[in-house]
Legacy VTK file of the C-alpha trace (Angstrom):
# vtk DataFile Version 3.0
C-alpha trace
ASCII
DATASET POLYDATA
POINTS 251 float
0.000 0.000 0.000
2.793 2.263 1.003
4.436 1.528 -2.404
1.715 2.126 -4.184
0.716 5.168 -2.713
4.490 6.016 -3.332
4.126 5.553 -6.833
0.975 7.291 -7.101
2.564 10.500 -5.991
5.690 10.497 -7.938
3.728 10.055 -11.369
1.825 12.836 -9.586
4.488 14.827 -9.193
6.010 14.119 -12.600
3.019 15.051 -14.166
3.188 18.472 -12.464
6.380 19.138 -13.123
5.722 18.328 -17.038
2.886 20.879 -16.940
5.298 23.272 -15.654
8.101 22.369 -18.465
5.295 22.927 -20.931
3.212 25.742 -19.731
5.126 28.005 -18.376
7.039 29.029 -21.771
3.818 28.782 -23.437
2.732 31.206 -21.002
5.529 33.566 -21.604
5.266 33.481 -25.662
1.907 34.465 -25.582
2.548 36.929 -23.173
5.415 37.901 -25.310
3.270 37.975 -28.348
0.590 40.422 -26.968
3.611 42.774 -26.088
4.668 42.565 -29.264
1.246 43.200 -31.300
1.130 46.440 -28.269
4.779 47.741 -29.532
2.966 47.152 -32.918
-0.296 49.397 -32.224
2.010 51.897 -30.993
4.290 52.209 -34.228
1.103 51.935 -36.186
-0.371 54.840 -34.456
2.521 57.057 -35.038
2.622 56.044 -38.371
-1.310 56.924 -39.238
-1.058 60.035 -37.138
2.171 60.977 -39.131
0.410 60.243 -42.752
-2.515 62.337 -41.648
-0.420 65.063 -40.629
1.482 64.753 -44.165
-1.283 64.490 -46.357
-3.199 67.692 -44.840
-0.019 69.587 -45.542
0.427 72.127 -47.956
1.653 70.996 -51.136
5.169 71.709 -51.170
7.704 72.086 -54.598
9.249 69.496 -56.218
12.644 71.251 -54.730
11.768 70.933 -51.365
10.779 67.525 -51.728
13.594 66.705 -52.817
15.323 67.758 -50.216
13.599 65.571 -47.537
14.471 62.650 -49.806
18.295 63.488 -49.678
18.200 64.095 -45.948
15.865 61.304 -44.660
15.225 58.946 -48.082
11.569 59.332 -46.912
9.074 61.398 -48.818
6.063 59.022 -48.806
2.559 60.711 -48.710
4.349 64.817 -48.887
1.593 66.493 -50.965
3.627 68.401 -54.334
3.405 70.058 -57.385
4.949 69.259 -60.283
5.196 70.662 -63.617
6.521 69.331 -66.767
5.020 66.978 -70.323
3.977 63.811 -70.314
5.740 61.368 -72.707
3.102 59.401 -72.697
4.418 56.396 -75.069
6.650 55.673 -72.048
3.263 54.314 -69.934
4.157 51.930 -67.500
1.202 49.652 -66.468
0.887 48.805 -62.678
-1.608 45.574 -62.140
-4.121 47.033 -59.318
-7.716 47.160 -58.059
-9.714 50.138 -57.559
-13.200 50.334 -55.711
-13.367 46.513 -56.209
-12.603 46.248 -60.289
-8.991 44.940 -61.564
-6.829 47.061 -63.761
-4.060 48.596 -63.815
-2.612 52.086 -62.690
-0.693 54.042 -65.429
2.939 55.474 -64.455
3.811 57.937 -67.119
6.944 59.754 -67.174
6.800 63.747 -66.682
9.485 65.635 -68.161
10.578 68.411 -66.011
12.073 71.571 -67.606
14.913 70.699 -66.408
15.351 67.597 -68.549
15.050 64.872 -65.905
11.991 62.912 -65.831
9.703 62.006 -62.902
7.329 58.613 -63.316
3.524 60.117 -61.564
0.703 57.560 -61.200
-1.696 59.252 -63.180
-3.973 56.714 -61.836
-6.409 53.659 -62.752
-7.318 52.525 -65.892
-9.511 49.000 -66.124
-8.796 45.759 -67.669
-10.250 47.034 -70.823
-8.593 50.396 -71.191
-4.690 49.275 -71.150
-4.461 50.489 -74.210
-3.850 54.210 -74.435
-5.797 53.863 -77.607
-8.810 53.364 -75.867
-8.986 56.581 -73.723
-6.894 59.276 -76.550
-8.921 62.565 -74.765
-6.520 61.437 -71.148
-3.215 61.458 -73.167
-2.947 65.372 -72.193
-0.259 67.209 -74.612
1.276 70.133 -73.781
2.771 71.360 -70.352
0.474 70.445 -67.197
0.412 70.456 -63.818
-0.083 67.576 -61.397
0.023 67.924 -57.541
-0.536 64.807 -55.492
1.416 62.742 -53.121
5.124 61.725 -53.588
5.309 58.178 -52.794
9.056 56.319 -51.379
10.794 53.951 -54.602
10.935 50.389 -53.270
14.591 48.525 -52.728
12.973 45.101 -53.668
9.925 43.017 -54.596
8.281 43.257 -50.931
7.613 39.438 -51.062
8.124 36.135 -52.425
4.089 35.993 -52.901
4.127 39.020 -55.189
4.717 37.612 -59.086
7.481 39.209 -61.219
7.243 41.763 -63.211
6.581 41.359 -66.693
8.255 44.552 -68.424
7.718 42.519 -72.316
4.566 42.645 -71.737
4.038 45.835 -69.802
2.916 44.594 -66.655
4.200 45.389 -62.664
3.294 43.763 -60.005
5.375 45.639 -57.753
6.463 49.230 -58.164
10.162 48.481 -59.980
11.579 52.137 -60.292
14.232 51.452 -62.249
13.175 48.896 -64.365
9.633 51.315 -65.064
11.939 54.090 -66.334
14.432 51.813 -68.068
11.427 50.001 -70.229
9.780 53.591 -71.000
11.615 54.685 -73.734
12.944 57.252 -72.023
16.369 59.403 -74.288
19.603 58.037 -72.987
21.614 59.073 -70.289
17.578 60.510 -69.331
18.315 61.304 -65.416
14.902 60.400 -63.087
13.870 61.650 -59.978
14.522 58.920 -57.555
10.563 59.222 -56.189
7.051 58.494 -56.997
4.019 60.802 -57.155
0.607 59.656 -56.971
-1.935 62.297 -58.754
-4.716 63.600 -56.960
-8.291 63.402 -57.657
-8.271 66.012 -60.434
-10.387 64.724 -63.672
-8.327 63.838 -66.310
-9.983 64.252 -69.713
-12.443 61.680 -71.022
-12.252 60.638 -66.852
-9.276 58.587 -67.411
-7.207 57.281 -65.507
-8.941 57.963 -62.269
-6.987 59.874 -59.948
-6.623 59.615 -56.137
-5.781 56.025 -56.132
-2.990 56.363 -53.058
-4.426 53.922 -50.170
-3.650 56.174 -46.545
-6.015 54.502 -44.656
-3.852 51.773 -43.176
-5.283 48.757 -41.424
-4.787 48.672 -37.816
-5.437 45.670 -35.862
-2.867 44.872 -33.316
-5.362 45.996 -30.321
-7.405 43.229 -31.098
-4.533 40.904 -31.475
-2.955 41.821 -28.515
-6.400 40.999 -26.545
-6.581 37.724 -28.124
-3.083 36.863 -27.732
-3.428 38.332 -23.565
-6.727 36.328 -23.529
-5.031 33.118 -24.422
-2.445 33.414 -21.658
-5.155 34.525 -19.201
-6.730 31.212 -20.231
-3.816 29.187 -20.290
-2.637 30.727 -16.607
-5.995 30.177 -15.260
-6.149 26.084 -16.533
-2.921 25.806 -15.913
-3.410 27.083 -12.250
-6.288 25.299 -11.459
-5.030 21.669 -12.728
-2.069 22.072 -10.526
-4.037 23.203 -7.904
-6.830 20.398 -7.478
-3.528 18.103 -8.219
-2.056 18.830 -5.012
-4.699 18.920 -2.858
-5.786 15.353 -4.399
-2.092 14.494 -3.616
LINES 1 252
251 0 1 2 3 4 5 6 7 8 9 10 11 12 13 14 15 16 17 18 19 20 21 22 23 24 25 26 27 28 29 30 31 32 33 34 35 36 37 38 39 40 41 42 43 44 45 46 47 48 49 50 51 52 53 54 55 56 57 58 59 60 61 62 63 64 65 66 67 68 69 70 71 72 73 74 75 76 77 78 79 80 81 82 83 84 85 86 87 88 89 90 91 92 93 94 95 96 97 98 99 100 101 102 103 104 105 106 107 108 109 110 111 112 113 114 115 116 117 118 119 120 121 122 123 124 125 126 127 128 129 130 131 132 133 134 135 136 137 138 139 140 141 142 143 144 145 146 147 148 149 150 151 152 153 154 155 156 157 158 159 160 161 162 163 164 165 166 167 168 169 170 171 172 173 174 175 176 177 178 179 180 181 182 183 184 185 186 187 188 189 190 191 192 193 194 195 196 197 198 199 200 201 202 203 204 205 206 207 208 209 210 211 212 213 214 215 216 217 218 219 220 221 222 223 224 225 226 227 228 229 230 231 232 233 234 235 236 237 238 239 240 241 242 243 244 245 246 247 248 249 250
């Protein structure tokens, strides 16, 4: 009996001390996970409150833009104006959606009067109007204007989901700077601002593209993830507790 009852309470024991081995680090990278998705929310908040601050800013020249980019390297969402002609053989097709239809938007290259050339995403054309044949009252001649927002070049494809560009056939899937310029046709030795700038919502002619197409209204969902992630290790502590609890006292 007094072996048995022995035994009994080591596999007891054991058992405990397994739940420990086990729960206790689950506990801490849940824990840990909530903490993170609250360090998230934070940076996410600064980041929205920046944007909103940006885009409600004056529009500024392309000169002082520029300026921010060679200080900082970050321009993204600085309202400007720009003037200059749109080459608009050089089109560079961006695959997109807008208001729930596919398409694409249109980069065209803006020639400054300096000579340089600046790519602005004139903005979104359907499936059916890629062809610049289809919409000839948007293909503006002449010098314009376009303010909007300048928008940060991308180092890389942002994923290994996103598909590869397909320049032969005139079609991005992720914003390729140099690639854009290099397939538009653009003179040699043609020098190119090293930024975006996404057109406002002024009407083109014939209504395309659509301007306005720059998404600022970032998702923000850590707070719930940090509840659920918090939640679980409330859970977790609270079975976890209880099971070793009634374990001793039945021990």
């Amino acid at each position: 009996m007094t072996g048995s009852a022995l035994s009994n309470s080591q596999m007891s024991g054991r058992r405990r001390l397994l739940a420990l081995i086990f729960g206790i680090p689950a506990l801490a990278i849940l824990i840990s996970l909530g903490t993170w998705q609250v360090q998230r929310l934070h940076w996410k908040e600064a980041l929205l409150a920046t944007i909103d601050q940006r885009v409600h800013s004056t529009p500024l020249t392309l000169t002082e833009i520029e300026g921010r980019f060679a200080k900082t390297g970050d321009v993204d969402y600085w309202p400007v104006t720009v003037s200059g002609e749109f080459l608009h053989g050089g089109e560079r097709h961006f695959f997109a959606t807008n208001e729930g239809q596919s398409g694409y938007y249109v980069y065209t290259p803006l020639r400054l009067s300096d000579g340089r050339f600046l790519l602005i995403n004139r903005g979104f054309v359907p499936f059916d109007n890629k062809d610049p044949a289809t919409r000839p009252e948007g293909q503006v001649s002449g010098q314009v204007t376009v303010t909007g927002l300048a928008r940060n070049p991308l180092a890389e494809k942002p994923s290994s989901m996103v598909p590869d560009n397909d320049p032969a056939k005139n079609i991005f899937y992720w914003k390729d700077r140099d690639v854009m310029a290099a397939t538009a046709g653009l003179p040699s030795g043609a020098e190119l601002v090293p930024f975006f700038v996404d057109a406002d919502n002024t009407p083109n002619p014939g209504g395309l593209p659509v301007g306005d197409v720059t998404i600022v209204d970032l998702p923000n969902s850590h707070l719930q993830y940090a509840v659920t992630w918090y939640g679980l290790a409330a859970a977790l502590a609270g079975v976890l507790g209880t099971w070793l609890w009634r374990s001793r006292r039945t021990h």
